[in-house]
C-alpha positions as CSV (number, residue, x, y, z in Angstrom):
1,X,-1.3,1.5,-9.8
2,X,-0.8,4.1,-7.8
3,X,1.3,7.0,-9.8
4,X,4.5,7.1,-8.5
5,X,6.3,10.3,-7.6
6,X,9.0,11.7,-5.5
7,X,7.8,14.5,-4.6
8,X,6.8,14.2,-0.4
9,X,3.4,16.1,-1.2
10,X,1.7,14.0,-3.6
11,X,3.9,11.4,-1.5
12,X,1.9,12.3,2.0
13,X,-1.2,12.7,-0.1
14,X,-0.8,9.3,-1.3
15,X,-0.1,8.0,2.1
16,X,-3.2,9.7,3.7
17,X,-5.1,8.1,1.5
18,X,-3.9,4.2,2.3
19,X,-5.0,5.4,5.8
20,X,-8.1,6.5,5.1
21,X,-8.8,3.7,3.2
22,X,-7.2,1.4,6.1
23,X,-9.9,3.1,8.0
24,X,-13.1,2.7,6.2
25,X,-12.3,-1.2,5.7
26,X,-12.7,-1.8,9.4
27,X,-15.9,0.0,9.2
28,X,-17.2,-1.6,6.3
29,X,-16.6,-4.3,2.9
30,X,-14.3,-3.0,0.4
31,X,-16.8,-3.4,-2.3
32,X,-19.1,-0.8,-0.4
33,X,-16.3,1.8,0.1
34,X,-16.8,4.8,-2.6
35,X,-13.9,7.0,-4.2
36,X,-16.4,10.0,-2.9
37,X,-16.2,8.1,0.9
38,X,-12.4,7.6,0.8
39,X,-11.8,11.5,-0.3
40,X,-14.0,12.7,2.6
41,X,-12.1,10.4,5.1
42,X,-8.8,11.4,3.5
43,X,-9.7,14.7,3.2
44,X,-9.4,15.6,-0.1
45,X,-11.5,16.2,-3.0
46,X,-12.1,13.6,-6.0
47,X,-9.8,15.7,-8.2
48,X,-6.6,15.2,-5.8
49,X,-7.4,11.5,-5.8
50,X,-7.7,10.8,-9.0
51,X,-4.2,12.8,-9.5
52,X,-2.8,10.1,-6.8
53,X,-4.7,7.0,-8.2
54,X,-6.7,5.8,-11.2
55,X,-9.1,3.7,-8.9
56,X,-9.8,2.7,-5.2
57,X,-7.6,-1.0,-6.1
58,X,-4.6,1.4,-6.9
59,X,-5.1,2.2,-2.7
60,X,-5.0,-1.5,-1.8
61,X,-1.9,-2.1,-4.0
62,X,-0.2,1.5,-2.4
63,X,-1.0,0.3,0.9
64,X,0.9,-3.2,0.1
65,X,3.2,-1.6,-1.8
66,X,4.5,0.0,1.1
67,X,4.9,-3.1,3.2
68,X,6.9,-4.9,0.3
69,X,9.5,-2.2,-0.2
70,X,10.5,-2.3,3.7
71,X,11.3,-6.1,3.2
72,X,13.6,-5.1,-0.2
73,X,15.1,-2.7,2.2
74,X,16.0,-5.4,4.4
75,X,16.5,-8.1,1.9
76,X,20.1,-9.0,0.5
77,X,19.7,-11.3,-2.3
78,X,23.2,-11.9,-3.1
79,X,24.4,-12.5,0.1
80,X,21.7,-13.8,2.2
81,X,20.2,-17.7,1.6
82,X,16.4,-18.1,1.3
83,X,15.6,-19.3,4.6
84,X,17.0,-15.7,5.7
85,X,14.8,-14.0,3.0
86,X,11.8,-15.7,4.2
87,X,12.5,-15.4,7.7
88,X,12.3,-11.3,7.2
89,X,8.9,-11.8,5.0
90,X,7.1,-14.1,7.9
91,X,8.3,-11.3,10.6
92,X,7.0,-8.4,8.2
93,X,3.7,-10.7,8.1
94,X,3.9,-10.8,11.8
95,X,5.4,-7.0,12.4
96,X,2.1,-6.1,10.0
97,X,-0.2,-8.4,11.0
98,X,-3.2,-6.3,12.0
99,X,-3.1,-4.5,8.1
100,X,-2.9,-8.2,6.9
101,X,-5.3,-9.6,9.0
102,X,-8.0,-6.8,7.8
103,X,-7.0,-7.5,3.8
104,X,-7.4,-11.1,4.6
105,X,-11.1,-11.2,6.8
106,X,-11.9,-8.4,3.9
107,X,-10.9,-10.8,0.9
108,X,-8.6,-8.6,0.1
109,X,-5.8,-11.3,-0.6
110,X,-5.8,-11.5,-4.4
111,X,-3.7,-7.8,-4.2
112,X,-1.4,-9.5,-2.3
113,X,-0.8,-11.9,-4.9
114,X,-0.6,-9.6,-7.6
115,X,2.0,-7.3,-5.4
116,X,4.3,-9.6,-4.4
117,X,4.4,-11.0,-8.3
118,X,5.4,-6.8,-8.9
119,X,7.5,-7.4,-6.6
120,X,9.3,-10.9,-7.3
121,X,11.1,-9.5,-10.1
122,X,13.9,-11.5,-12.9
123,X,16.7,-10.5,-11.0
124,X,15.3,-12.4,-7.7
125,X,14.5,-15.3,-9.8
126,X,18.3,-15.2,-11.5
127,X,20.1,-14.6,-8.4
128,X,18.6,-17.9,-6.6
129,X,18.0,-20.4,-9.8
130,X,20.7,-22.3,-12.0
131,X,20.5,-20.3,-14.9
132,X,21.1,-23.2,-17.3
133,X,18.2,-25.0,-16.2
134,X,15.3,-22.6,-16.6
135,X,14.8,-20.4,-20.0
136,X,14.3,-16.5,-19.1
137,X,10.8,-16.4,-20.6
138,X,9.6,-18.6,-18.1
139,X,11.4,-16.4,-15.3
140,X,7.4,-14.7,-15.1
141,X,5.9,-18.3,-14.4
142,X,8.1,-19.0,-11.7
143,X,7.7,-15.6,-10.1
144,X,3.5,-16.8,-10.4
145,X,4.8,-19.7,-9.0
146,X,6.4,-18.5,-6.0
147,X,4.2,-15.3,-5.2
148,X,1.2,-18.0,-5.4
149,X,3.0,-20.2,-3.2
150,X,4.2,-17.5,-0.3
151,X,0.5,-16.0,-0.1
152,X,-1.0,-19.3,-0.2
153,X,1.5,-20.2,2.7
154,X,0.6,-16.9,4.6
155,X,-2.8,-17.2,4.3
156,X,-2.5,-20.8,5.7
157,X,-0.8,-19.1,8.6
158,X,-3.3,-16.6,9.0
159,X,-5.8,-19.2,9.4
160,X,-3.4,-21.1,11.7
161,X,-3.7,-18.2,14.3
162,X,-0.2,-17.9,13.5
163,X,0.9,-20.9,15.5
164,X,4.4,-21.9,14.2
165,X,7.2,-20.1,14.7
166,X,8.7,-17.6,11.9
167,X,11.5,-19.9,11.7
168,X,9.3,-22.9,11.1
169,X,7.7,-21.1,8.5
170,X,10.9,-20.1,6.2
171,X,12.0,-23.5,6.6
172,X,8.7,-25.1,5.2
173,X,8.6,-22.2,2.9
174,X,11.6,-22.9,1.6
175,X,11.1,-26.7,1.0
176,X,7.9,-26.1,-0.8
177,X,9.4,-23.6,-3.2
178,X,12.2,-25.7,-3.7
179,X,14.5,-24.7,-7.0
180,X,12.5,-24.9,-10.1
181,X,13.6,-28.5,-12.0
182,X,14.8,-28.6,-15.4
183,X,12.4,-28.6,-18.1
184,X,13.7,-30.9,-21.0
């Protein structure tokens, strides 16, 4: 992962590099991008990235991270149902859709997956389950559960042209994750 900091230097460096990177993968596969090709289009040398990043994925994951932390910003999860949540994810997807639509013709999905499971985190799972019907060491299977849902969903969409409306889509969304059942 990409090492996080709050200093806006290493901040701005770190950003400069998800462009470049942004960059290079509508000029070519992601397999065939180089650290040595992403410092020349960021502009920096191998050292500075490697202060930023311990590989080329931790850019992907950077890049998406950034995406996921606008919809936290937006997201109220005590006071807000899920149809609402969902409805700000599928207009992120939308809002986003050119970065998403490069990730996904560049098989770039499966970091999706693995950031939005970062992302779905206990105290998601706890404010929208019944907490006597699901034990909290299976709080990391259901957040599987759902990312793998949601980016199975999106990438349906995607595929879809993005025919249905946003509202469509939390609704469906919503049915298909349905609250996890008690397991006896």
């Amino acid at each position: 992962m990409a090492k996080k900091s709050m200093n806006i230097t290493k901040k701005k460096t770190q950003v400069a590099f998800a462009e470049a990177m942004l960059k290079l993968l509508y000029e070519r596969e992601y397999e065939k991008i180089t650290v040595a090709r992403l410092c020349d289009k960021a502009g920096f040398v191998r050292k500075t990235f490697y202060n930023n990043f311990a590989s080329k994925d931790d850019v992907i994951y950077f890049a998406l991270e950034d995406i996921f932390t606008k919809i936290e910003d937006k997201v109220d999860l005590n006071n807000m149902s899920i149809v609402t949540i969902l409805k700000i994810c599928f207009s992120f997807v939308i809002e986003h859709k050119d970065k998403l639509l490069l990730f996904y013709h560049r098989g770039l999905f499966r970091f999706a997956w693995k950031s939005i499971t970062k992302n779905i985190t206990q105290e998601h799972i706890i404010s929208k389950i019944d907490k006597k019907s699901v034990r909290p060491e299976d709080y990391k299977y259901i957040a599987a559960h759902m990312a793998s849902a949601l980016i199975s969903v999106i990438e349906t969409w995607i595929e879809n042209n993005f025919l249905e409306s946003i509202e469509h889509m939390a609704k469906l969304t919503e049915y298909l994750l349905n609250k996890p059942k008690t397991i006896e």
